[in-house]
Residue frames relative to the residue before (quaternion, step in Angstrom):
aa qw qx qy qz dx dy dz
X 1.0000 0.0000 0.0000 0.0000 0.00 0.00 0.00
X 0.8297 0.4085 -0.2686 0.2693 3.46 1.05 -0.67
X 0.4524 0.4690 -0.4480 0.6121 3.36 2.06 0.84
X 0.5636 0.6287 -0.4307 0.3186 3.61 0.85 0.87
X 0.5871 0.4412 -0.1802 0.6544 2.84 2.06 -1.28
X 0.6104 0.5026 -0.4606 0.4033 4.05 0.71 -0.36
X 0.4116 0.6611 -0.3633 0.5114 3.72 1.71 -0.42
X 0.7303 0.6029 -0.1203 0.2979 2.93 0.01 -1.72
X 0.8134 0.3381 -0.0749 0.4673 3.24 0.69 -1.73
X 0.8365 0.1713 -0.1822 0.4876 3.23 1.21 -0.25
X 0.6188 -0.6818 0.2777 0.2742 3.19 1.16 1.18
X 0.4339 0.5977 -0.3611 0.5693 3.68 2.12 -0.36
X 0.3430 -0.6746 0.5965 0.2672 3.23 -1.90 0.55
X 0.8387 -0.3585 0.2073 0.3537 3.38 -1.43 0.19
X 0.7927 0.4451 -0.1159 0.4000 2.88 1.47 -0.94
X 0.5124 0.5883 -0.2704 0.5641 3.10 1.60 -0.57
X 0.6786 0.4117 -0.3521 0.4960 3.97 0.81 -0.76
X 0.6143 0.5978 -0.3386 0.3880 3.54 1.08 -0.40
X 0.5346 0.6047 -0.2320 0.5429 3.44 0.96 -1.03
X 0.8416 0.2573 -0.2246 0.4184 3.10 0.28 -1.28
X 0.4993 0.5555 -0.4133 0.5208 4.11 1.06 -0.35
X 0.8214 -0.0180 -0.3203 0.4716 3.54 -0.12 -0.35
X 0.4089 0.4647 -0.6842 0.3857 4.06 0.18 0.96
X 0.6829 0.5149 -0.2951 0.4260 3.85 0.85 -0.49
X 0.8710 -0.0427 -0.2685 0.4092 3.03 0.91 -0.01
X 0.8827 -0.3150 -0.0639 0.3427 3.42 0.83 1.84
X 0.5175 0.8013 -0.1603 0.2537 2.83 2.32 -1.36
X 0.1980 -0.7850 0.5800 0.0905 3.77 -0.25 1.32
X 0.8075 0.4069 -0.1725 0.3907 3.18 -1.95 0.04
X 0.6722 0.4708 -0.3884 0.4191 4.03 0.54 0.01
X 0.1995 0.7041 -0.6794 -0.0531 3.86 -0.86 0.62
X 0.4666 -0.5509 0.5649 0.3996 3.17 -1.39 -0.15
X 0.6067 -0.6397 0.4248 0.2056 3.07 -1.25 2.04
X 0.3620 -0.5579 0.7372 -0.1196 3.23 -1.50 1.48
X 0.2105 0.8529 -0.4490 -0.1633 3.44 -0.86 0.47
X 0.3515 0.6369 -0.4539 0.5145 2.84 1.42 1.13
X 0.8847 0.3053 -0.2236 0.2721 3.19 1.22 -0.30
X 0.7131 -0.4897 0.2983 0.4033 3.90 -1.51 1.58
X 0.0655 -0.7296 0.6808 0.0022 3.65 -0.49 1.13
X 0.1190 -0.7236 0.5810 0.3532 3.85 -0.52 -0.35
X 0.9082 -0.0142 -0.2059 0.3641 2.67 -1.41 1.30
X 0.0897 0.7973 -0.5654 0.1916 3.00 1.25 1.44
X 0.4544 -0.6021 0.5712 0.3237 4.18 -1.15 0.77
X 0.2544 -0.6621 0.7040 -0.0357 3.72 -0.87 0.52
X 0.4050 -0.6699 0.6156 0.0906 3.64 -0.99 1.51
X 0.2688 -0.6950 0.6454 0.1678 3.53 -1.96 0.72
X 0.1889 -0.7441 0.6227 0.1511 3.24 -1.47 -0.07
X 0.2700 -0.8473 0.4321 -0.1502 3.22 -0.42 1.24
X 0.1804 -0.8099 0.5259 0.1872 3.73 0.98 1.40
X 0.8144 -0.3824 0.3250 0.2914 2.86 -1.63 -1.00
X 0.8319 0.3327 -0.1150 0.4290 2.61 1.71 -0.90
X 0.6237 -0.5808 0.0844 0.5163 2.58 1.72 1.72
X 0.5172 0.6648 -0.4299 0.3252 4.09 0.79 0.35
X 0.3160 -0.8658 0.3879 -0.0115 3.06 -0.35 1.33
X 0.0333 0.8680 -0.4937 0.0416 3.78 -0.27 0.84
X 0.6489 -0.3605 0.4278 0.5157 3.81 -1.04 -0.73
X 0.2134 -0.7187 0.5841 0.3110 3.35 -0.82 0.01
X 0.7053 -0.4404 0.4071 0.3780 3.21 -1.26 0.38
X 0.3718 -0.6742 0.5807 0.2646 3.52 -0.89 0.78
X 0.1565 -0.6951 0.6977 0.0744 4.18 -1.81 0.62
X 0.4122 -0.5713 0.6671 0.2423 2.77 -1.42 0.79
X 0.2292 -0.8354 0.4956 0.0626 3.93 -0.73 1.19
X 0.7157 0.5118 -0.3384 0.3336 3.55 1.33 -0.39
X 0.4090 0.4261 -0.7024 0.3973 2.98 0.36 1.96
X 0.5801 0.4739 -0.3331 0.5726 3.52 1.05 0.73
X 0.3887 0.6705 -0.6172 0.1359 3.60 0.45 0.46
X 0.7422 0.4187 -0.3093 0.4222 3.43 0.01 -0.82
X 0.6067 0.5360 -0.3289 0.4862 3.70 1.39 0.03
X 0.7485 -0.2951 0.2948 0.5156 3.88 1.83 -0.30
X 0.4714 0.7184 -0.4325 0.2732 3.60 1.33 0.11
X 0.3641 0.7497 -0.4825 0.2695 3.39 0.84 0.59
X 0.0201 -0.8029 0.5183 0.2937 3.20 -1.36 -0.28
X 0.0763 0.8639 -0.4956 0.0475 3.71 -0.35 0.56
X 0.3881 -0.7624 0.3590 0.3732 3.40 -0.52 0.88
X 0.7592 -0.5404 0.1770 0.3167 3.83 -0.98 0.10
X 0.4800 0.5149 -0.4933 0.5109 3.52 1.53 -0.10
X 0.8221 0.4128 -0.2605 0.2932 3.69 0.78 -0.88
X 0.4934 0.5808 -0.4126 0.4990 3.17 1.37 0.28
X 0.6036 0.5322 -0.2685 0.5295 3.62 1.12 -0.31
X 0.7107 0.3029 -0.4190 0.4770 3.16 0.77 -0.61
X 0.3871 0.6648 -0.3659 0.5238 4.15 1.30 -0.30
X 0.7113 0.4697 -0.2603 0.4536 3.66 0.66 -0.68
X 0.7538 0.4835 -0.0332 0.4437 3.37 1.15 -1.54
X 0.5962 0.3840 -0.2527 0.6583 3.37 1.66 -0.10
X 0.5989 0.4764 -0.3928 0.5100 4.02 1.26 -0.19
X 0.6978 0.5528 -0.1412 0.4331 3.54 0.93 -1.51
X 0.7585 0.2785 -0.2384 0.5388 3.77 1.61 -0.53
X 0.6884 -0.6132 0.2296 0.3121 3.45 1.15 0.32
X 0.4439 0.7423 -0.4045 0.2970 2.85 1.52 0.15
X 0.7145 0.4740 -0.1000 0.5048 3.67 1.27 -0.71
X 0.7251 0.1075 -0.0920 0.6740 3.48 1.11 -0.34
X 0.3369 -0.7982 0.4472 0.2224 3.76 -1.08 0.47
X 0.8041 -0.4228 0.0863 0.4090 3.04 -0.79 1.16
X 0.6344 0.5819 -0.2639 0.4350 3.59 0.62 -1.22
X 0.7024 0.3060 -0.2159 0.6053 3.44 0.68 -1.31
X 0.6114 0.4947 -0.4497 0.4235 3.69 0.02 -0.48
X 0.6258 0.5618 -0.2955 0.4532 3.70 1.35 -0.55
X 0.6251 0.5371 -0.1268 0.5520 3.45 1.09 -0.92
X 0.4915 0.5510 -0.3791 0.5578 3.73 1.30 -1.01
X 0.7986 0.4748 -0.1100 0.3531 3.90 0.56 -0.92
X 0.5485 0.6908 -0.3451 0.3206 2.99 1.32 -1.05
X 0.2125 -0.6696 0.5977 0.3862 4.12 -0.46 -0.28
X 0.6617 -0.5749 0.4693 0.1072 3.14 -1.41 1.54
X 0.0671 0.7653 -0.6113 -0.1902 3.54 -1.08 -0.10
X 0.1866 -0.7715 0.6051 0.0620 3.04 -1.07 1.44
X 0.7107 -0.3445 0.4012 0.4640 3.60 -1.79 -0.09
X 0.6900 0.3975 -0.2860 0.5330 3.97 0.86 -0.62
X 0.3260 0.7717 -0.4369 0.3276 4.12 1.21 0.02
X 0.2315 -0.8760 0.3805 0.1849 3.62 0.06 0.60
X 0.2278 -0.8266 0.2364 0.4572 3.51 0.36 0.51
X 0.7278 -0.6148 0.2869 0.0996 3.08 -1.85 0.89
């Protein structure tokens, strides 16, 4: 819902604000997953019946999930996406505090 209202509010699409968030802040190696398209050495999900046989899984179209993770990016760059979130370099302190805090919900036990 909240890459609807970034839509919304800025009249930009999902994809266009992407592009431009991680060209702003250096981030290599992330598109938004295509699954028609030849990635090399794209990873490829299993399925695992019951009786423990293992195949391919069926392939999904994900971009009704971008803003929920439709990306793809290969693992050195997702680490380095982590390590530039996790040291502030992408979010400012304050929020990056709050990213951490522990929520309290109606189901929060009390403390």
């Amino acid at each position: 819902m909240l890459g609807a209202v970034a839509e919304s509010v800025t009249g930009e699409t999902f994809q266009s604000l992407s592009k431009d968030f991680f060209g702003r802040y250096k981030l290599k190696g992330f598109e938004l997953d295509d699954a028609l398209a030849i990635l090399p050495k794209r990873v490829r999900g299993y399925h695992v019946d019951k009786n423990g046989h293992v195949s391919n899984a069926r392939a999904y179209d994900a971009s009704n999930k971008y803003p929920a993770g439709g990306f793809t990016s290969s693992a050195e760059d997702y680490l380095r996406f982590v390590i530039s979130v996790g040291s502030g370099q992408v979010l400012r302190p304050e929020i990056l505090q709050q990213v951490w805090t522990d929520q309290l919900t109606l189901n929060t036990p009390s403390r």
